[in-house]
N, C-alpha and C positions, 0 to 999 in steps of 0.2 A: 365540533372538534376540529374536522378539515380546515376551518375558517383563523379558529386561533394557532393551527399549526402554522399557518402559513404566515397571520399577522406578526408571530412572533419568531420566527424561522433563526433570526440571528442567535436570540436565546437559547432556544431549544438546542440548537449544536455546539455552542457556546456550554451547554450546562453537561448535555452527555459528553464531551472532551474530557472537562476537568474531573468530572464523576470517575469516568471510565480509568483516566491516566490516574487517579489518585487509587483507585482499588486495585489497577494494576503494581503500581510501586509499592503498596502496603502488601499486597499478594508477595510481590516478589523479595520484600526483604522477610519474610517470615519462613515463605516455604519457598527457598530459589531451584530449579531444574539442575542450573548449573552453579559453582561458582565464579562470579565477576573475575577477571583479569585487570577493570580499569578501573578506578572511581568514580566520582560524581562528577569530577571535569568534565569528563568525557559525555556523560546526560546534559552538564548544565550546555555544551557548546552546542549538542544536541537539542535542545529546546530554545536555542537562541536561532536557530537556523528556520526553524519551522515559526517561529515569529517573524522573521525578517519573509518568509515566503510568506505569510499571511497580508501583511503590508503592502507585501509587493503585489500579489492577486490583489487589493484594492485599488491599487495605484495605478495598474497598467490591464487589468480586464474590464472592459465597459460597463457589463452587465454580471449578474450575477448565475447560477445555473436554475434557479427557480425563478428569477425575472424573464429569462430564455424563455419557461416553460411557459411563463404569463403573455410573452409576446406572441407565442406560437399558438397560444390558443386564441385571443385576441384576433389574428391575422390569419387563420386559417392553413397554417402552415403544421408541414407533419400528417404521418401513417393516421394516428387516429384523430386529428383534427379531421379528417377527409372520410377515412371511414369508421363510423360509429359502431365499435368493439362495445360499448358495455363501460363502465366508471370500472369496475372489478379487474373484468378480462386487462384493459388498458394499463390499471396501477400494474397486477401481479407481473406482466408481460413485460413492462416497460421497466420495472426492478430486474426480471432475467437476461432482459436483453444490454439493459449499461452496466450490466456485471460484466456479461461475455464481452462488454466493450473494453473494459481497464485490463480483462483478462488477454484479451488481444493484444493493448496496445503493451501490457508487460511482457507479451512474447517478443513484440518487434523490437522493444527495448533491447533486448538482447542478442537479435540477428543483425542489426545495423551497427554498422562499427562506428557512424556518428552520435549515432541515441544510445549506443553503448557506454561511451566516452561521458555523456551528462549521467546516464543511470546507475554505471559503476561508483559514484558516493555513497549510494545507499548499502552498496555491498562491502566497501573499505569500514564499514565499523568493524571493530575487533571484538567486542561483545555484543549479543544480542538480548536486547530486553523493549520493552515498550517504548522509550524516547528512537529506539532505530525507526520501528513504526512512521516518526516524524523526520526523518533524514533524508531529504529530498532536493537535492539543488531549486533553485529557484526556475529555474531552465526546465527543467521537466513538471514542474509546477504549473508553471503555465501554459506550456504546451499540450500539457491533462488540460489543461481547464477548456482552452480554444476547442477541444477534440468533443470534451462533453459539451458543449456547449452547439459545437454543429450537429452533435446527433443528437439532441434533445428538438433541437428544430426539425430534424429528418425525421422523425419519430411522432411527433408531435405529444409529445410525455405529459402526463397529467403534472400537476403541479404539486402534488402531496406527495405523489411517487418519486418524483426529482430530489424533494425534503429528506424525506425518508429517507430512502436509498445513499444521500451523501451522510444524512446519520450513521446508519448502517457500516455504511464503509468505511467511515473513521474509527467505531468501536471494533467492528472485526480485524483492521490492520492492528492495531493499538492489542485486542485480547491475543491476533496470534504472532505477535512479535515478542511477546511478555517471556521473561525468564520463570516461570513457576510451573509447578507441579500436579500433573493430572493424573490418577492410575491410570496405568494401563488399557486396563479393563474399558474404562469408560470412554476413553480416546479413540481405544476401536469403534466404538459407537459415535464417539461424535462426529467421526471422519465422514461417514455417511451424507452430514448437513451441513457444518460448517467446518471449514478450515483451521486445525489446533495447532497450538502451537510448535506441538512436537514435527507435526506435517510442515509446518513453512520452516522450520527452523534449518528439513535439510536444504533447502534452496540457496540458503546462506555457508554451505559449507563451503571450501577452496579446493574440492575436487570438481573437474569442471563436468562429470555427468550430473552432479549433484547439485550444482550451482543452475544447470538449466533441467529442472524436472520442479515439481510442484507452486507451479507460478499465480496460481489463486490468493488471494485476501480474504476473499466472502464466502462463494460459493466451491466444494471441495467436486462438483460434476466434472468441470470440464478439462480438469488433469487426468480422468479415468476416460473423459471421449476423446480425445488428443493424444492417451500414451504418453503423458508428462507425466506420470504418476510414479514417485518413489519412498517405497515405505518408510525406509527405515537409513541413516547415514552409514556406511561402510564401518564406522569407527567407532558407533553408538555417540549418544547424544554428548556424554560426560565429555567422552576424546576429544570428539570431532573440531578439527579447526577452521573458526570461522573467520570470515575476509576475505580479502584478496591476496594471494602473495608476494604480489608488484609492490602492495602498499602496508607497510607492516611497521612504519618506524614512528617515535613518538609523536612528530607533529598533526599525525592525522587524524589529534581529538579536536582540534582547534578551527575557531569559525572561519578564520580568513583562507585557512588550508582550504575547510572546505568547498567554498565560492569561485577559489581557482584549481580545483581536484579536475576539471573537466578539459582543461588546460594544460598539463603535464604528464608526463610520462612516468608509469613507474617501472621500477627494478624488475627485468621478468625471472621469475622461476622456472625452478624446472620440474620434468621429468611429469607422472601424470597428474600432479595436482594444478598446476599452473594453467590459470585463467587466461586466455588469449582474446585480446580485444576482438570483438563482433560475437563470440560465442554465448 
């Protein structure tokens, strides 16, 4: 099983994408959380961006984050290349640890007023549903990748767990960006393991304690060991407004907007919802 995962690595994340983002969009126009403010423009400019970063990771990262893994077992490089944990120990370890990794680098994302300025696109959508999931300048795209790619060498990551793991991650950004509807009930319970949507949704509000508190994709631990943890948006889900208030006007469903969002300045607001660059 390990061996065809890995033969076929392009597939396999290729197939859980479109699987996932396709039951995410039929979830969401059936039973939506909220209702849309934008239409489909605003998705399709959306999934034009996360193809053009698809591209661009082939175009300008040398290797891939599971050929990483293959070199660093090859070459003896990395924590468990060196010390023999166990195939187990090593997978389950090396999935909690490049979690706490993207969970870190989305915190510094937000205290650097340089990596603020690329990461702030993700947060100018004006609706949230599963194509936000994929709204990502190319810029911090590949600055993810370079980061995973030195700690999978530091680590010395098994190769299945590196697979997995980017699996993983693209389903859980994708299920908790998604505009659809969970009870209650159950939401409380799933907060416990993973991250729901109701949970990332307030991180996207334009009140700025709520904008920097539940910063997780995957794993929902380490906004309760951190103190990043916030239940619920001040305004409830229905109200609450999402984006930036700098960037609010029509052009910013659009690709070429997008590309140069890292580039410009927006209108600042005021009083306490206003988003202040580095925050």
């Amino acid at each position: 099983m390990e061996q065809i995962l890995i033969s076929h690595e392009a597939w396999f994340r290729l197939g859980a994408f479109a699987l996932i983002l396709l039951l995410m969009l039929l979830w969401e126009a059936t039973d939506p959380r909220r209702i849309p403010s934008l239409g489909w423009n605003r998705r399709l400019n959306n999934l034009a961006l996360v193809s053009m970063d698809v591209v661009l990771v082939r175009l300008l990262v040398p290797v891939a984050t599971a050929t990483m893994a293959e070199i660093s077992i090859t070459r003896g490089w990395g924590l468990f290349n060196i010390v023999d944990a166990g195939l187990w120990p090593a997978f389950f370890l090396s999935l909690l640890l490049m979690d706490l990794l993207i969970y870190g680098q989305h915190v510094v994302m937000h205290q650097i007023p340089l990596l603020w300025r690329i990461h702030r696109l993700h947060h100018t959508d004006l609706d949230i549903d599963v194509t936000t999931a994929l709204r990502f300048h190319p810029f911090e795209i590949i600055l993810s990748m370079f980061l995973k790619l030195l700690f999978i060498a530091l680590l010395g990551a098994p190769v299945v767990a590196v697979i997995v793991f980017e699996i993983i991650l693209n389903i859980s950004s994708m299920f908790n960006h998604s505009n659809i509807q969970i009870p209650l009930r159950i939401d409380r319970i799933l907060r416990y393991f993973i991250v729901t949507p109701d949970m990332h949704r307030v991180h996207h509000s334009v009140i700025k304690v709520e904008t920097n508190s539940n910063y997780g994709f995957n794993i929902p631990w380490w906004d309760y060991i951190f103190r990043n943890y916030r239940s619920q948006p001040a305004a409830g889900h229905i109200k609450m407004k999402i984006g930036l208030n700098e960037f609010r006007g029509d052009k910013e469903i659009f690709l070429h907007w997008l590309l140069l969002q890292p580039f410009v300045s927006g209108k600042k607001g005021s009083g306490e919802e206003t988003l202040s660059e580095g925050d």
